[in-house]
C-alpha positions as CSV (number, residue, x, y, z in Angstrom):
1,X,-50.6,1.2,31.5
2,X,-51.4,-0.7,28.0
3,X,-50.9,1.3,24.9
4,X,-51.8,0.3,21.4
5,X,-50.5,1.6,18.4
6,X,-51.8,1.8,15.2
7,X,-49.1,1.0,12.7
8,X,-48.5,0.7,8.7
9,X,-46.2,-1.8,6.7
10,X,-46.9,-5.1,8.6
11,X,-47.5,-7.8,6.5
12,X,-46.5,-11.1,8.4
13,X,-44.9,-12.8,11.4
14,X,-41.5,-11.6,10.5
15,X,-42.4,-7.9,10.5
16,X,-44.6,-9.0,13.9
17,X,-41.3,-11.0,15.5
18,X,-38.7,-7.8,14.5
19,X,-41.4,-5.7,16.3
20,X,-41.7,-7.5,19.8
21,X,-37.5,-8.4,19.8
22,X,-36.5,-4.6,19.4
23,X,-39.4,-3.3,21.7
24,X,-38.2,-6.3,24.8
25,X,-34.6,-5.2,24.0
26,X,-35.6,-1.9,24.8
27,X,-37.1,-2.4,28.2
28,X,-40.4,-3.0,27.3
29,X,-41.9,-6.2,28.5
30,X,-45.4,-7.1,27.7
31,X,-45.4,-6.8,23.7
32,X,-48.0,-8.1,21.5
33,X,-48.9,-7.6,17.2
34,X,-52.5,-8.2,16.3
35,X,-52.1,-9.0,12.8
36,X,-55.5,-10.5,12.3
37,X,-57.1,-7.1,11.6
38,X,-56.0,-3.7,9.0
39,X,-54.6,-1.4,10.1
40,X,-52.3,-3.6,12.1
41,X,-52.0,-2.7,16.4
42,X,-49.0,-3.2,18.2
43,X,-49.8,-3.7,22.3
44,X,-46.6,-2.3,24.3
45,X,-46.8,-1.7,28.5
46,X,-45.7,1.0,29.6
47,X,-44.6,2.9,32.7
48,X,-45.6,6.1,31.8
49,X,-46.7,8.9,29.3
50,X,-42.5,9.6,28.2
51,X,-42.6,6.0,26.9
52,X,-44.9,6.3,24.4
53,X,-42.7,8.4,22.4
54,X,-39.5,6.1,22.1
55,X,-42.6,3.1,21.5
56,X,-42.8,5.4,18.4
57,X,-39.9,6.5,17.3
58,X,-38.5,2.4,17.5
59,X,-41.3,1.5,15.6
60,X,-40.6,4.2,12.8
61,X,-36.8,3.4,12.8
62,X,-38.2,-0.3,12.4
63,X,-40.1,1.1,9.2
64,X,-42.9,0.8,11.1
65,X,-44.9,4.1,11.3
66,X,-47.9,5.0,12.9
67,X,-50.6,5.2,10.9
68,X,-51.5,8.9,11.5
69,X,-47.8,10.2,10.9
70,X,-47.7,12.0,8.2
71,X,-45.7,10.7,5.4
72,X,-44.4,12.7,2.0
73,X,-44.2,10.0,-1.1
74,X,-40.2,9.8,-0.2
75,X,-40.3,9.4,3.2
76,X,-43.2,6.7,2.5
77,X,-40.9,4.9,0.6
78,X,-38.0,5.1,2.4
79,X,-40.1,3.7,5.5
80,X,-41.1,0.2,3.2
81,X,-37.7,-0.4,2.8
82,X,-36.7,0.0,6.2
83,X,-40.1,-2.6,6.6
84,X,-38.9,-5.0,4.0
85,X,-35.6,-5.2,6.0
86,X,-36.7,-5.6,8.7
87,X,-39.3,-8.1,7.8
88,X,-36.5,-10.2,6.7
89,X,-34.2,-10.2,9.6
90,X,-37.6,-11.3,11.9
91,X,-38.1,-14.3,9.0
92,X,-34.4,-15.3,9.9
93,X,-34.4,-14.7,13.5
């Protein structure tokens, strides 16, 4: 089954390349980032229904949340940073 995932704090190939290389070393094949439209979509197959929740708690430890997760202005935060860091390791990897 194909899921898609609406996500906030992708800017650019780095964030995309962090995104697929934690999601395949989790199991989880087929992996894609759409960045050519806002909000940016993450494509992930999965097995079943219980996958979509560790699809979404990666991409939140990743910085990565989805867009309809509610956010408080300090958790906000805290979640760009995570996104800038990890940005930056996909850049280098």
């Amino acid at each position: 089954m194909i899921a898609t995932f609406e996500v906030a704090n992708v800017r650019c190939g780095g964030c995309a390349n962090t995104i697929t290389t934690s999601l395949q070393k989790s199991g989880f094949e087929e992996v894609s980032v759409d960045l050519s439209c806002e909000p940016r979509k993450v494509t992930v197959e999965i097995a079943d229904e219980a996958q979509l929740a560790q699809v979404q708690a990666i991409l939140r430890s990743l910085g990565y949340p989805l867009t309809t997760d509610e956010r408080g202005f300090s958790e906000d935060t805290i979640l760009k940073a995570k996104s800038f860091v990890s940005c930056a390791l996909g850049k280098i990897n």
